[in-house]
Structures are given as C-alpha cells and as structure tokens.
ROVOZA-99594 format. One record per residue (C-alpha): x, y, z; residue in three letters. Coordinates in pm, whole numbers, padded with zeros to 5 digits, always signed. Layout:
ROVOZA-99594
XYZala;...
end
This chain:
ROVOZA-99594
-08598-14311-20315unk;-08447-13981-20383unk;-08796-13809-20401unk;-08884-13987-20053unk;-08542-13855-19910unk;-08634-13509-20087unk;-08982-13472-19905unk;-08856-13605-19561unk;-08562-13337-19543unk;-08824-13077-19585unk;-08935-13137-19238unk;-08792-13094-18934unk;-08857-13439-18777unk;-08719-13590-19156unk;-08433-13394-19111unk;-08340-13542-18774unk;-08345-13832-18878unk;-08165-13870-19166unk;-07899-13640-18976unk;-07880-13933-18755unk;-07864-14197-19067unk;-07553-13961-19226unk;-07384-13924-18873unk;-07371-14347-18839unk;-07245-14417-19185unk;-06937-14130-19148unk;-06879-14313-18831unk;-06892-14629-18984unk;-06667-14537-19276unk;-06422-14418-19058unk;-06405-14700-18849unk;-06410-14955-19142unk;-06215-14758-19398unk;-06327-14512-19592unk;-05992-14475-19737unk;-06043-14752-19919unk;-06261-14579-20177unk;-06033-14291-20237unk;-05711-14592-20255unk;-05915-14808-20527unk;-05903-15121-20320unk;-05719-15289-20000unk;-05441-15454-20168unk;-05326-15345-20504unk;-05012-15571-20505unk;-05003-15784-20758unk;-04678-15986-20586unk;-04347-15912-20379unk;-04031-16004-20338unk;-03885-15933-19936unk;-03947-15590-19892unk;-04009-15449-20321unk;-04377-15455-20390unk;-04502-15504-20760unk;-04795-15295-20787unk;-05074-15424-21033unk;-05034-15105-21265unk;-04628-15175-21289unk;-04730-15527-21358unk;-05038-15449-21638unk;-04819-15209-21773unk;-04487-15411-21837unk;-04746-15724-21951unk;-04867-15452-22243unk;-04572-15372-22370unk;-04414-15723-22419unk;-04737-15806-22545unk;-04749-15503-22769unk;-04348-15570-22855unk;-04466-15951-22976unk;-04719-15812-23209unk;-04499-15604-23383unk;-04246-15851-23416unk;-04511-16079-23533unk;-04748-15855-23746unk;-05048-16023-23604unk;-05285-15911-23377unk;-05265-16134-23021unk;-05488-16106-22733unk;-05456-16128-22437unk;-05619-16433-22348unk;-05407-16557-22607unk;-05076-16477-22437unk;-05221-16577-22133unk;-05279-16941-22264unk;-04909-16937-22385unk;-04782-16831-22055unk;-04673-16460-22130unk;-04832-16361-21778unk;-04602-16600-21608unk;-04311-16506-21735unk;-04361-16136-21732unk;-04406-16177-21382unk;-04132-16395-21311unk;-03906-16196-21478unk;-04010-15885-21279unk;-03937-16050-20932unk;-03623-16161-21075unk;-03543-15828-21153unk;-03695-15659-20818unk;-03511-15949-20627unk;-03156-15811-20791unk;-03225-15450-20735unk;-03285-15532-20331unk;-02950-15720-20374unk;-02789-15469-20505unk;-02879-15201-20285unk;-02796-15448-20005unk;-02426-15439-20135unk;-02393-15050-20167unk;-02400-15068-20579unk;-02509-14730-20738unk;-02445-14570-21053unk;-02409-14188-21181unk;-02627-14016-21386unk;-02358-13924-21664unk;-02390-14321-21710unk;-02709-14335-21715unk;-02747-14094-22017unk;-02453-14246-22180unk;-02700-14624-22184unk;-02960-14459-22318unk;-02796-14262-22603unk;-02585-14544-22692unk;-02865-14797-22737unk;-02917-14930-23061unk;-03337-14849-23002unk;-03258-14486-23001unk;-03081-14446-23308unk;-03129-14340-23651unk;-02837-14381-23854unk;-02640-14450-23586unk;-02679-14101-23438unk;-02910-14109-23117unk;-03257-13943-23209unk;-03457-13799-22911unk;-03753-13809-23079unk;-03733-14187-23097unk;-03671-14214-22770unk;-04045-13961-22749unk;-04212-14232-22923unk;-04076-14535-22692unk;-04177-14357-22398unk;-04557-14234-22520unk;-04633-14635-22644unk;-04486-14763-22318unk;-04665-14535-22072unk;-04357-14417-21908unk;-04265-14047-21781unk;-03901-13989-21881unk;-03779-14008-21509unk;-03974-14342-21464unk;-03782-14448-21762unk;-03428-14296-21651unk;-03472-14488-21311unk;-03545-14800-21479unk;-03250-14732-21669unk;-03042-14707-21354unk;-03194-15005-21197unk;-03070-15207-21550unk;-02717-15080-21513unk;-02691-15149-21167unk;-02852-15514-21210unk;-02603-15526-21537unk;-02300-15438-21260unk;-02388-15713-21016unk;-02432-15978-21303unk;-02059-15904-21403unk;-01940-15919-21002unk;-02073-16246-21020unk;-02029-16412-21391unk;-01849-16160-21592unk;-01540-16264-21733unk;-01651-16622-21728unk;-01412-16863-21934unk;-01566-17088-22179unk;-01518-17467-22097unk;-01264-17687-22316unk;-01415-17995-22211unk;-01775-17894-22305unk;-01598-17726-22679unk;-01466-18068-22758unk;-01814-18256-22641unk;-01961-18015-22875unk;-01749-18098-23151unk;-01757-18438-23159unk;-02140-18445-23129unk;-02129-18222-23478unk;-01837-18303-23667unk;-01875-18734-23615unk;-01892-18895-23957unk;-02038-19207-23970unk;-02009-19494-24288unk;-02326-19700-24281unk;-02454-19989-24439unk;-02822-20034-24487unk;-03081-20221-24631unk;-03401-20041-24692unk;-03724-20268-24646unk;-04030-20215-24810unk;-04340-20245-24610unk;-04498-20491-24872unk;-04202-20730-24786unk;-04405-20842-24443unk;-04704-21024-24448unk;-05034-20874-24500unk;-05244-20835-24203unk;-05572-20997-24151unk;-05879-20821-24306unk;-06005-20618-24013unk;-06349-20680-23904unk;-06619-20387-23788unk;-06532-20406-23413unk;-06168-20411-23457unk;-06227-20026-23698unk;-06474-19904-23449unk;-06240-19971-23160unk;-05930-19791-23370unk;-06138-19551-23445unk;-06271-19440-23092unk;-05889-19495-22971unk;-05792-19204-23245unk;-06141-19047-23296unk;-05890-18659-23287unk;-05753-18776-23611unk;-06057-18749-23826unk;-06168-18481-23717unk;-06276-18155-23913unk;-06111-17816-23886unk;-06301-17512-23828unk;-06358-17331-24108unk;-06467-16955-24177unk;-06726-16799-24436unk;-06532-16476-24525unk;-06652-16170-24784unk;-06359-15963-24878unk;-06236-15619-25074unk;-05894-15575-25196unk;-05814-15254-25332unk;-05477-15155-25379unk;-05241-14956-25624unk;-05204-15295-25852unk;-05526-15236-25932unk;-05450-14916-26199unk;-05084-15061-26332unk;-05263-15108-26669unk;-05308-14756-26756unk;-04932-14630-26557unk;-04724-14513-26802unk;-04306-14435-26699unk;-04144-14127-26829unk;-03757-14057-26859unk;-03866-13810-26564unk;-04020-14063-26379unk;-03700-14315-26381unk;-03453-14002-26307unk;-03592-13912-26007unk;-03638-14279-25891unk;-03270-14304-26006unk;-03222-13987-25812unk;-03387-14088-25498unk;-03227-14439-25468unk;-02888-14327-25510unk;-02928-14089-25176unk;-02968-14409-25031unk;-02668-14554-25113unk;-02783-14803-25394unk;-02592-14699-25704unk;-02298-14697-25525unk;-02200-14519-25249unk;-02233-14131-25110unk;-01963-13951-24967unk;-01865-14120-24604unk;-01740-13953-24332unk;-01630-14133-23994unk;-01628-13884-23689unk;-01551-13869-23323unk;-01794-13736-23055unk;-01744-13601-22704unk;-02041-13523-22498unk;-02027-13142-22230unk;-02282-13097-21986unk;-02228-12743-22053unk;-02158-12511-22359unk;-01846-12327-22158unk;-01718-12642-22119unk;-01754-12732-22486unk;-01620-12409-22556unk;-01295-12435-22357unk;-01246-12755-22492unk;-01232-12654-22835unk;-01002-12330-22749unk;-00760-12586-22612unk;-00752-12806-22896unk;-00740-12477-23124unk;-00454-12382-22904unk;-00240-12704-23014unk;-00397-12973-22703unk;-00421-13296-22919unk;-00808-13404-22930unk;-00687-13733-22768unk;-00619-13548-22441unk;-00960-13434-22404unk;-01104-13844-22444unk;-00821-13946-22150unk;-00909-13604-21926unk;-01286-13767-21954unk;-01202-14114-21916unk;-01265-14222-22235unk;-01139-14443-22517unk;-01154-14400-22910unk;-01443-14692-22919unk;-01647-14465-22677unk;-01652-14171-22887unk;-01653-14360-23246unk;-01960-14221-23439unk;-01835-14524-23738unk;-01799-14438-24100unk;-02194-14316-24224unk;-02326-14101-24497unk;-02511-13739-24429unk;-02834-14012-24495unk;-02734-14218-24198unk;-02706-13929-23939unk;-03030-13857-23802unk;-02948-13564-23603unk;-02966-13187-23845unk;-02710-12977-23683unk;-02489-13263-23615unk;-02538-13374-23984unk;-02419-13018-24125unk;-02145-12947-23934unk;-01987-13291-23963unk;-02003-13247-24377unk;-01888-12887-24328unk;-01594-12954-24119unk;-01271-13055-24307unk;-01093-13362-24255unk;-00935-13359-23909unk;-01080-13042-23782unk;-01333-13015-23496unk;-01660-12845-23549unk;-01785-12572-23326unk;-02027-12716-22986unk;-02346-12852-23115unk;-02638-12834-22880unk;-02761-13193-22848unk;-03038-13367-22616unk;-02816-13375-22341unk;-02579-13139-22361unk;-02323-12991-22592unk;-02055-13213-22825unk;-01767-13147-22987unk;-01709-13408-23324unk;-01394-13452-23474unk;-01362-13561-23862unk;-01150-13847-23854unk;-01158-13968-24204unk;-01365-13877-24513unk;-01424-14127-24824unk;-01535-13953-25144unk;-01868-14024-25342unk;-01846-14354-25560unk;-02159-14342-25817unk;-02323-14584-26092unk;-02403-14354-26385unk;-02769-14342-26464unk;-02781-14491-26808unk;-02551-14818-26669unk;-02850-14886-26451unk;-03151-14697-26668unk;-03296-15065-26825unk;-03264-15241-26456unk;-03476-14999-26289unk;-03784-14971-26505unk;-03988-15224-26311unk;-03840-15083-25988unk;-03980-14751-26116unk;-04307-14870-26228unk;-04382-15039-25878unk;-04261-14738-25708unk;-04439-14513-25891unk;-04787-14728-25872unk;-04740-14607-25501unk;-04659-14208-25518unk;-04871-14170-25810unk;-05099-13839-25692unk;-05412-13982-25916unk;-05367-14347-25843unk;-05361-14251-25461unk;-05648-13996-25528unk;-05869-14295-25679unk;-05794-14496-25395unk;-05922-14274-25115unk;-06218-14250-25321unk;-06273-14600-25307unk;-06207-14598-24949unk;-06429-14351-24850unk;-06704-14484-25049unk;-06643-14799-24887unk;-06617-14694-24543unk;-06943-14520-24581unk;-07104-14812-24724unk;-07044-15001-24402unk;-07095-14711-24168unk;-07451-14715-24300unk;-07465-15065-24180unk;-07432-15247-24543unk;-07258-15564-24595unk;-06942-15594-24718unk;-07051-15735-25081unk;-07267-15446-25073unk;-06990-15218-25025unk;-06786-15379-25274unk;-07062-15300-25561unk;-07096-14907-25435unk;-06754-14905-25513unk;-06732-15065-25836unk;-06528-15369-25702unk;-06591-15749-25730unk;-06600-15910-25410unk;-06399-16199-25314unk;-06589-16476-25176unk;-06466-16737-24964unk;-06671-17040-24885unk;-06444-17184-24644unk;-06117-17146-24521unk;-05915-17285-24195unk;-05601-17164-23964unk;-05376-17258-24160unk;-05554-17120-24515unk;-05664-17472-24662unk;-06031-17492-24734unk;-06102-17784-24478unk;-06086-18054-24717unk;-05736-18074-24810unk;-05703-17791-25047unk;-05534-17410-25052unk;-05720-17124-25078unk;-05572-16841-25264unk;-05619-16566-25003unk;-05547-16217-25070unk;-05298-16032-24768unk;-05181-16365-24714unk;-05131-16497-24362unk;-05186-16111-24204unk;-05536-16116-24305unk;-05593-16489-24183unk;-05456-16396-23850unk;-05718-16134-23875unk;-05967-16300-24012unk;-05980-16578-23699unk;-05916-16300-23461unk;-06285-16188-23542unk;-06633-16287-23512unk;-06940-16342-23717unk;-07138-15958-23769unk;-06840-15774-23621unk;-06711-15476-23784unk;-06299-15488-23851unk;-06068-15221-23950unk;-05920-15321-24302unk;-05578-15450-24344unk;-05318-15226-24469unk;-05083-15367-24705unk;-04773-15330-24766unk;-04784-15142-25099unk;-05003-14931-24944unk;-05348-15028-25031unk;-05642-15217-24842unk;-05842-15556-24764unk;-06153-15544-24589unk;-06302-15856-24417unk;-06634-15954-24292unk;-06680-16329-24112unk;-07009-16435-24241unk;-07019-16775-24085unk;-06833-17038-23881unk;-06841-17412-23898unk;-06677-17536-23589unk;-06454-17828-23570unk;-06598-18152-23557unk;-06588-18503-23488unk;-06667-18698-23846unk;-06889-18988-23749unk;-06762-19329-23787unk;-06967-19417-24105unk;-06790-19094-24300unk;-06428-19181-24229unk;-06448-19565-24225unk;-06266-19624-24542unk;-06003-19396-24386unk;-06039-19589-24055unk;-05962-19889-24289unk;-05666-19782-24480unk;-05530-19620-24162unk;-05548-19954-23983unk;-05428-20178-24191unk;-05122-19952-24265unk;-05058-19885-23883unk;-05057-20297-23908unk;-04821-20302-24163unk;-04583-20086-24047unk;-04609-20273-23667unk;-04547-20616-23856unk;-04270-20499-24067unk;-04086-20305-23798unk;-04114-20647-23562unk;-03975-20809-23849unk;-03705-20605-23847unk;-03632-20632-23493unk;-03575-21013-23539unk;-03312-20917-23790unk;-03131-20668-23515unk;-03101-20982-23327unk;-02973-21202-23551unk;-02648-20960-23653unk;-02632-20891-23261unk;-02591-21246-23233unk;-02344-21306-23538unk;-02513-21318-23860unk;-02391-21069-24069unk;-02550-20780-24304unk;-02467-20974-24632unk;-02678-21241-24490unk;-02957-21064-24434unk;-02923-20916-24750unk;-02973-21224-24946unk;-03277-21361-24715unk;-03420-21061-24853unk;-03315-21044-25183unk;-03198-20681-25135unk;-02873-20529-25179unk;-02718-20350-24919unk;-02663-19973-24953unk;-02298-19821-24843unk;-02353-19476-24718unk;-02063-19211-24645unk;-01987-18929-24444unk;-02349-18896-24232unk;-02328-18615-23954unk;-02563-18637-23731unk;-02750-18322-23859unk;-02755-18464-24189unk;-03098-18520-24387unk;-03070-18783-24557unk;-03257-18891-24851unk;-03288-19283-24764unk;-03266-19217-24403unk;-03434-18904-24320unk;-03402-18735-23989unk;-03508-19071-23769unk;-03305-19295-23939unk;-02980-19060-23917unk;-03045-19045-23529unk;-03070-19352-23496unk;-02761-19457-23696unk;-02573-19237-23399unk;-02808-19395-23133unk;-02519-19660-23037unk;-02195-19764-23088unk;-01987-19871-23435unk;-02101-20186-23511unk;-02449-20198-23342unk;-02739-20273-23570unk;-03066-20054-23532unk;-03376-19993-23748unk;-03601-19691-23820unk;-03873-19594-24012unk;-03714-19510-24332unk;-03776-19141-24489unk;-04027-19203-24724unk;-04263-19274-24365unk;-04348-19616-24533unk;-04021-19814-24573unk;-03775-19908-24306unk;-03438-19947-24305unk;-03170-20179-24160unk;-02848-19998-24052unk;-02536-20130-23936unk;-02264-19831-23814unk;-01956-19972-23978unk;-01712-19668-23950unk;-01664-19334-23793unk;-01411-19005-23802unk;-01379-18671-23677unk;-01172-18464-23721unk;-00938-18308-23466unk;-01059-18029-23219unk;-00934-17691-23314unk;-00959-17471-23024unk;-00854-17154-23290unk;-01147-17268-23545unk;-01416-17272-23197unk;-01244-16948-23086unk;-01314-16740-23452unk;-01675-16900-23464unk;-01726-16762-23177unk;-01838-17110-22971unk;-01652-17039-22674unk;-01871-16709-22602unk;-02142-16926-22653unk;-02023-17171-22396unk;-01911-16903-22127unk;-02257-16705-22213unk;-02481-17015-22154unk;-02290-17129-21836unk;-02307-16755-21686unk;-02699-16749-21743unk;-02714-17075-21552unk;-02546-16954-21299unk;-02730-16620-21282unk;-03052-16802-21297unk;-02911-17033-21028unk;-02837-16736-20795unk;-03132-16535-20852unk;-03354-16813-20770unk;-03141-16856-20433unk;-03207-16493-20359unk;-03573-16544-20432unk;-03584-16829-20189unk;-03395-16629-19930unk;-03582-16311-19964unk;-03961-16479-20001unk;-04166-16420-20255unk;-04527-16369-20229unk;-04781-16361-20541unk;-05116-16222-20536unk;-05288-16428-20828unk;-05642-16233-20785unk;-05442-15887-20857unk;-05328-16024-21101unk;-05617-16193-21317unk;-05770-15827-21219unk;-05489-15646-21323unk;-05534-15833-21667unk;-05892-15769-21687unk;-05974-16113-21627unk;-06241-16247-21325unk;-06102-16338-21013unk;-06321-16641-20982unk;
end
C-alpha cells in the first residue's frame, strides 16, 4: 500500500486526490476527537467519589505498592492475579475512596495544615529512621520503589494529617466502655468444674456392612475428599557457603575481630549511651541566635516553649553512636559534654541544635569471658565473609549461569559445576510428596512458593538464601490434581463410611443420654449404664485446650448454663464425651488490672473505628460514588471482557 500511495503522489491527478483523502480524515478527527489519541483514551477514571476523581495510574500505582509491601512482609513472590482472587483490588480501592471521600470532607470544613507539620510527620515516622535518627536517604529509597516525586509524597502527607485531624474531631478522645470491659472479662476469666464421661466409639453398635451402592453413593457425595494433589517434578542446585565448612579453619584473629565487631553492636554488653534533645531551624541564623542565647545564660527549655514544644517532642531517647544514623549529628552529639549544646548541624530540613541530656558510660564483657561461646558464632560468620569461600562461589555461579544461558538443563548445569543435583520426583503446596509423606526440600517454604509460582521449561532466577548462597530450580513436569476413581479409594470409601456411621450412631446415642439427665436422671447413673467412671474436671476457661476435651468439647461445656448437659466429639476426633457444667467462678472485675493491660484502649480504639467506618460510609452515600470496573481490570493489566 505504501508503494501504491508512493507512485500515485508522483502525479498530479494522485496528488489531488489523496489531498482530498488527508483533508476528510483531519476533518473527521477533529470533529470526532483527535484528542483522544494524544489523552490515551476517553475516560481514564478508574472511580470517583462526588467531585475527587481516582485516576487509573493513582489507582495501579497504590495497588503495586501494597502488593509489593505484602511480598516483603511475606518473602514470597504473589501475583497479581493472585491478590486479585484474594480481594486486594477491592480493598485497595475501597480504601482509596474512603480516603478521597475524607479529604472532600475535610476541605468542606476549612481543615488545613502547615508545612512545618508536615515535615515534622515525616521525620518522625518510624519508616524513616535508622537508629532512631531520621535518614533521608531512606526516605530516597521509599519514594524511588513507590513511584512517587517528593512533592506527590509531601501532599499525600498533608492529606494523611488532615484526614488524621478530622478522625480526632470526630472519635478522638473516645472513652472505653465499662460495660463492654466487664462482658469481656467474664467471657475470659469464667472457670467452669465439669463432670464428664468420655465414650468410646466402640461402645455403640456396629453399623451394618455397607453394600456397593451405599460406597458409590458416599463416595460421589464426597468424591473432593479423595482426591490427588498436584504435584511438581523439580531439578534443583544448592550451593551455598555450608558447602566448604569442612576445610574453614578459626584463628584467635578470626574470633577477635568477630568479638570486636559484635560488641559495636551492643552484644557484650553495652557501648557508651548518650540521650539528647533536638530542636529543628528553618534557617542557620536562626540556629545561630539560638545557641548565642542559650550561651548567654537563656535556659534551653525556653527555646522548646518559644517553639511550642514539649520535652517528648524533642527527645532523641537514650542510643549508642551505632544507633544514630545521621554522621554529623552522630559526632557532635559524642563530642559535646554532658549538658552542653553542640554547634547548628545542617540536617535534611534545616538546621538543629541537640542538647546532651544524659550520658551512660561503656559497660563491656571481656573477650576471654565470652572467647569459648563464640567459636561457632565465628565459624558461621566467617563461612560468610570468607574472601576464598565467596570467591569459589561466584565461580560456581557463573559457571552455572552460563550453563543455562546456553540453553542446558539444570542437571546439566549442576555437573559443569561439579555439583550433585537434587532430584525431586514429586512434591505438593504444602511440601509432602502427594502420598502422605515430607519431602526434605532445600530453601524450605521460599523455594516452594517459588517453585509453584513457575512453569514447566521456564527459566527462574535462583533463590538467595539467607546465608548468602543459592538454589536454582527448574519445573520439569506437573501432574495435576485429580479425581482417584472409585475402584482406587474404595477401601478408603469403606473405612471412611463405616466410621462416619459410627461416629453418627454413637453421637445419637449420646443425645438420648442429654435427655435423660435433662429429664432427671443423674450423671452417676449414666455412669454405671455404661460402666464408666465419671471424670471431675477443674478450672476450664473457655480458651482452654484441653486434653480430654479439646477445643469443641471446651466450647461446648460453656455453650449453656450450670447444670445443662451437652456432648461433643471428644479430642482424640474418635471418642465423645458427656459433660455436665456443675460449677463456675470468676473472679471480680478489676477496672485497674484492664486499665495497665491496656484493654480499655482496645475497647475505645475498636468502637472509634466503628464509628469512623460508620461515618465514612455515610459520607460515601451522601457524596456518590461511582466505579469504573473496565479501568480498572485495564489498569491491572487484565481484559475488560
């Protein structure tokens, strides 16, 4: 076509007519929206809440980084079909209306917050810090993985505090409910004394033989019990530093400088502690008149009430030089005699005077106390710094790495480099071998996560592990789950059956008994019916896990009142027992012992989220909201249809 279009526009009659062709489709772009191209689609709004739009970017990018925040909490890869099946879409998007909903609110009502404050969140959160001293480069890295410009970041920042400032109008302060403390108590501090007779299951009478319809029909009613598991044909390499421990050998050196390095961290006692004060300056004059005013006799607590501040504001807490992150803050603190100042220090935003409150002197373990308790220490730490054990490694990992690069398999790789590989014939989710057996799998459940995460014939980064070396992984099959047919799992079917049978006729049996004490008889007579002595057990909470009762038969024993028989399934799953409440205590409410647990926070903390989930769903409802669910699914990478 472009050769056709070439050869026409040569000619003057070709040329006039695809002038005219051009001139219709500009016309028809601009009529129909040629801005469309340039803005990437008509409607990029993934939902809205009255007049705040959620744009599909905001919305793919806050969805990445709780997704990336649960993989590093869980040290397992998840995708994100994955958190899509467990709802993480939803809720990332609910809570960003929520949030978007309070923000209009709060503009509504005039709220607004300075940008001293601001700063002040962000340097005092805990994320930030590095030894308890705010470290901007932390904050770098937060930003860079989240996608986020520092002024995106800041006004997010504001929008939090302001949010936080409307949630205490409205629930802040909130007292914690008496009535609901002592409900609380009783429910976990009730002791119950029970009597009980614990029934075998061979005690009822044995059920009738069951015949081939009767298995085929239990069967094809629980078919999901017997089935298989998928299971995974896996190659792998391990190579790691525990590899060359044979030929390690410790020197006094070696366990000195361990010794050496340990006790910087605090270990063998503790390094010299110094707790200091900190006042931030936007400016260094300001910093600088400051300290000329405390020089000149103003006590350092007039400059915290001439900013507004209190002594828990400005508390930097007792650390070591280890524990402060920041250099020049770090020196001049350890430089500065007890209740000095130090001279401004430039920090990420701004200048700070520090005050050296208090300073605690060095306490340290001599090294031959601890020498023989840190050989082993020593020996694993040093299978890890060791130059030549780390130098044989790489060469194993290079050589391995360009084994598969040149498209070998993964037991090929292992013999270029001189390893034997480990060879898994089967394995399942949850690391049994699909047959009711474990399967001793090196990296544990990281490389299992791993190892279902991939496919047959794909290519996967190795694991690292945690002392530094590597497992490789190749899926070389895949059994999928299965449904066993009937003639493979009938003796199961049979066993099953007859036990399910069992248990049925023993816990109707047992029912008849309930009624007979409901309607007089008492447990002693029971008890010699069934030629079984009755058990007296003491002091049952109702978290207890008990070892006649187990978890059912404690919640049932607490089911009903003193005096009202029940019956359970007893906690060896085959048994059941009899139980008769025959006494309960508890102890009296102590509002002190609720207060120094800290149960009334709990109380006031759960009742203000109600409420604030309460009120935000009101403005919600108020405002409309309005979700686009094919933004969305695109905004996820997922098809619209």
């Amino acid at each position: 076509m472009l050769n056709a279009i070439r050869v026409a526009s040569s000619k003057w009659l070709g040329r006039l007519v695809l002038s005219v062709i051009m001139g219709v489709l500009i016309i028809s772009f601009a009529i129909w929206g040629i801005g469309d191209i340039f803005r990437g689609g008509v409607n990029r709004t993934a939902a809205s809440v009255g007049s705040t739009s959620i744009g599909a970017e905001e919305f793919r990018t806050t969805f990445n980084n709780e997704l990336r925040r649960i993989q590093q909490q869980t040290r397992r890869p998840v995708t994100t079909e994955q958190a899509r099946a467990f709802g993480l879409d939803r809720e990332v998007l609910n809570r960003t209306i929520d949030e978007a909903a309070l923000n209009q609110k709060a503009r509504a009502l005039g709220l607004a917050v300075d940008q001293p404050t601001i700063v002040r969140s962000i340097t005092e959160a805990p994320d930030f810090k590095i030894g308890g001293m705010f470290d901007r480069n932390r904050l770098a890295e937060a930003l860079q993985q989240a996608g986020l410009s520092e002024a995106q970041f800041v006004k997010q920042q504001g929008d939090l505090v302001v949010r936080l400032q409307l949630l205490n109008g409205l629930v802040g302060g909130l007292p914690g409910s008496e009535t609901l403390a002592r409900a609380i108590h009783q429910f976990r501090n009730e002791e119950r004394n029970l009597d009980v007779i614990v029934v075998p299951v061979d005690k009822a009478a044995a059920p009738a033989e069951p015949d081939e319809a009767a298995l085929k029909t239990f069967y094809e009613e629980r078919k999901a019990e017997f089935r298989t598991v998928e299971t995974r044909k896996v190659t792998l390499i391990q190579a790691g530093p525990a590899d060359f421990a044979a030929g390690l050998t410790i020197t006094e050196t070696d366990l000195k400088a361990y010794y050496d390095r340990q006790l910087a961290a605090g270990r063998f006692g503790s390094p010299e502690r110094r707790q200091a004060q900190r006042v931030l300056f936007d400016t260094e004059a300001e910093a600088k008149a400051a300290a000329e005013k405390v020089a000149a006799g103003t006590p350092f607590e007039a400059l915290l009430i001439e900013k507004k501040l209190n002594e828990k504001d400005v508390d930097l807490g007792l650390k070591s030089a280890a524990e402060i992150g920041d250099p020049a803050l770090r020196t001049a603190i350890f430089a500065t005699q007890e209740g000095r100042i130090t001279a401004p220090i430039k920090d990420a935003f701004g200048f700070v005077l520090v005050r050296v409150l208090k300073v605690e002197p060095a306490k340290i373990t001599p090294f031959e106390t601890v020498r023989g308790q840190i050989e082993g220490d020593t020996r694993a730490d040093k299978l890890q710094r060791d130059p030549t054990i780390r130098s044989k490694l790489d060469v194993i990992f290079k050589t391995i790495e360009e084994a598969r690069t040149s498209g070998k398999s993964l037991a090929e790789a292992a013999t270029a480099a001189g390893i034997a590989p480990v060879m898994l014939p089967a394995v399942d989710k949850q690391g049994g071998d699909g047959v009711g057996g474990r399967v001793a799998l090196p990296g544990g459940t990281d490389v299992l996560n791993a190892i279902f995460a991939s496919d047959i014939g794909l290519d996967n980064e190795p694991v690292q592990t945690r002392d530094g070396g590597h497992i490789w992984y190749e899926v070389n099959g895949v059994e999928p789950a299965r449904d066993k047919a009937f003639e493979e799992v009938k003796d199961q079917v049979k066993a099953r059956l007859v036990a399910d049978r069992r248990d049925k006729a023993l816990a109707e049996w047992l029912t008849g008994f309930v009624k007979k004490i409901d309607e007089g008889a008492t447990l002693a007579s029971i008890s010699a019916e069934l030629g079984i002595p009755v058990q007296r057990l003491t002091g049952l909470k109702r978290n207890a896990r008990d070892a006649v009762l187990g978890q059912s038969g404690v919640e049932r024993a607490f089911a009903g009142p003193v005096g009202k028989p029940v019956s359970a399934l007893a906690a060896d799953g085959v048994s059941r027992v009899l139980i008769v409440p025959v006494a309960t205590s508890l102890l009296p409410y102590d509002a002190a012992a609720d207060e120094k647990s800290g149960l009334g926070r709990q109380i006031a903390q759960g009742m203000a989220d109600d409420m604030m989930a309460q009120y935000t769903a009101g403005l919600k409802k108020t405002l409309g909201v309005s979700i686009n669910q094919a933004v969305v699914n695109q905004a996820l990478g997922q098809s619209t249809n």
